[in-house]
Phi, psi and omega in degrees: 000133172289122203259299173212170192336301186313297200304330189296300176341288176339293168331302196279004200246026172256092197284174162340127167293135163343304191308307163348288198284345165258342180261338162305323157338289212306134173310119140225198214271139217275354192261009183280154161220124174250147151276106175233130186241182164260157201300168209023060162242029186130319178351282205289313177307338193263341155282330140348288189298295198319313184280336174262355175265327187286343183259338206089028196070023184268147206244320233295355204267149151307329184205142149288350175307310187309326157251040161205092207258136186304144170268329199240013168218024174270357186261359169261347149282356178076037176264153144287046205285013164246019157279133186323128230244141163313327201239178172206148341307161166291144178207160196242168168196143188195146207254011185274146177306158136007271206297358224231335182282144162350141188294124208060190201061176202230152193238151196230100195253118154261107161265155168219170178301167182271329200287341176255359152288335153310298191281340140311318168295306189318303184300344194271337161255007169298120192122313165250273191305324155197166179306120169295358179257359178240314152302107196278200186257341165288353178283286182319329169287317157319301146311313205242258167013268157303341201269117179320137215266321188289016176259002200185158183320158159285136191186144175294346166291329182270098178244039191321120196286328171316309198309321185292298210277308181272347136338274185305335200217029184223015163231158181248120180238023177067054170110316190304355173209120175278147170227113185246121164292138178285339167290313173278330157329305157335298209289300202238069216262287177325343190249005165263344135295350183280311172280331166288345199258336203267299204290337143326336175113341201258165189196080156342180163244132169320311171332269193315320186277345167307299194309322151246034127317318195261331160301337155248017134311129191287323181317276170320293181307339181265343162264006185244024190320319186310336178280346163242018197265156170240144188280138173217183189289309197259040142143214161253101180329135218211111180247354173262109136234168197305301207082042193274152164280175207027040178276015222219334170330277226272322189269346193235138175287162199282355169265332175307293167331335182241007168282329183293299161317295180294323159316286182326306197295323165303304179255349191272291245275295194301332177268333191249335179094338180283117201297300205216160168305330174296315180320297176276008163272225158065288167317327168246355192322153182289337189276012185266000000 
């Protein structure tokens, strides 16, 4: 466990493994589909719908990594990813910018607000990865968060979430890439299944999207929790959580908050034309 400010440093400044660096490499194939988000913005829920529209609703894995494999952290789980997947389409997950996945295939994107994406991360490695009493939450927003990417090695830990968001949304990639608010999931779960299912290709039965609709639910996902946690050195990741909105309210101080603002506006505002993240929820929203 990261004890203090240095050790945190340390983390970021660890660039990528080979192994990491032939599966970003690797080509795929176009009927292939990654989820790729910035971290806690959904990742393990949208794999969930996915792996349950494409199986019929099969639960049986021991872990979803196992049939849904990280591309640029699966060779530290012992994944294969070029062993043969049981369902179709195949599908990936991965926390990388756009520009940074693997070459083909179709992309699956969840935005969320930033302030309650912050605030999911911190809690989610508060604990495992270092001490919340000695690591605040203006640290990890500072280290991580904010920290320009292009200034330092590549690694899944150095994730600037603007950078990451405009990345994902300053290119045209024809059809090829879906963009989904973790708010309207939240909202309409059923009707972000419709659309994740359309942009796959696939054309459910009203039966299968109830069934995975309801499988992807936190009451079901928290009670099979062992099937979405990830094993690390210092313990277990809990990826089923509430996820509430507007938890960023209650949790983040008004200087944080306007550290958080003056960002959008540095990297968002000038590359996308969006004043604030409600514009740009507004843009992909289900109801459009």
């Amino acid at each position: 466990m990261i004890e203090t400010e240095e050790q945190l440093l340390q983390n970021v400044s660890q660039p990528f493994e080979a192994q990491a660096l032939q599966a970003l490499a690797e080509p795929m194939e176009a009927t292939e589909v990654v989820i790729s988000t910035f971290p806690k913005c959904g990742t393990t829920w949208a794999a969930q719908i996915a792996h349950g529209l494409r199986s019929a609703g099969d639960v049986s894995f021991g872990n979803i990594s196992e049939v849904f494999p990280w591309i640029e952290m699966g060779y530290r789980f012992g994944h294969d990813l070029s062993r043969p997947q049981k369902f179709s389409p195949h599908l990936f997950k991965s926390h990388m910018q756009l520009s940074e996945l693997p070459p083909g295939g179709k992309v699956i994107n969840i935005i969320r607000n930033p302030g309650d994406t912050l605030v999911s991360y911190y809690n989610f490695w508060s604990g495992v990865l270092f001490d919340p009493d000695v690591i605040s939450i203006e640290m990890m927003a500072r280290q991580f968060f904010l920290l320009d990417r292009s200034s330092g090695p590549q690694n899944m830990f150095r994730l600037n979430y603007y950078q990451h968001l405009v990345d994902f949304h300053c290119a045209d990639y024809d059809g090829q890439v879906l963009y989904i608010a973790y708010e309207d999931m939240k909202l309409n779960l059923p009707a972000a299944v419709r659309r994740i299912a359309r942009f796959m290709e696939l054309d459910p039965s009203k039966i299968l999207q109830q069934k995975v609709v309801e499988q992807a639910t936190f009451g079901f996902m928290s009670r099979h929790k062992e099937k979405y946690q990830e094993l690390v050195p210092g313990g277990v990741l809990e990826m089923v959580v509430t996820g509430r909105v507007g938890d960023s309210k209650q949790k983040i101080s008004a200087e944080l908050q306007s550290e958080l603002d003056q960002a959008w506006q540095r990297y968002v505002t000038p590359m996308l034309g969006y004043q604030n993240y409600d514009q740009l929820h507004d843009s992909v929203s289900l109801s459009r």
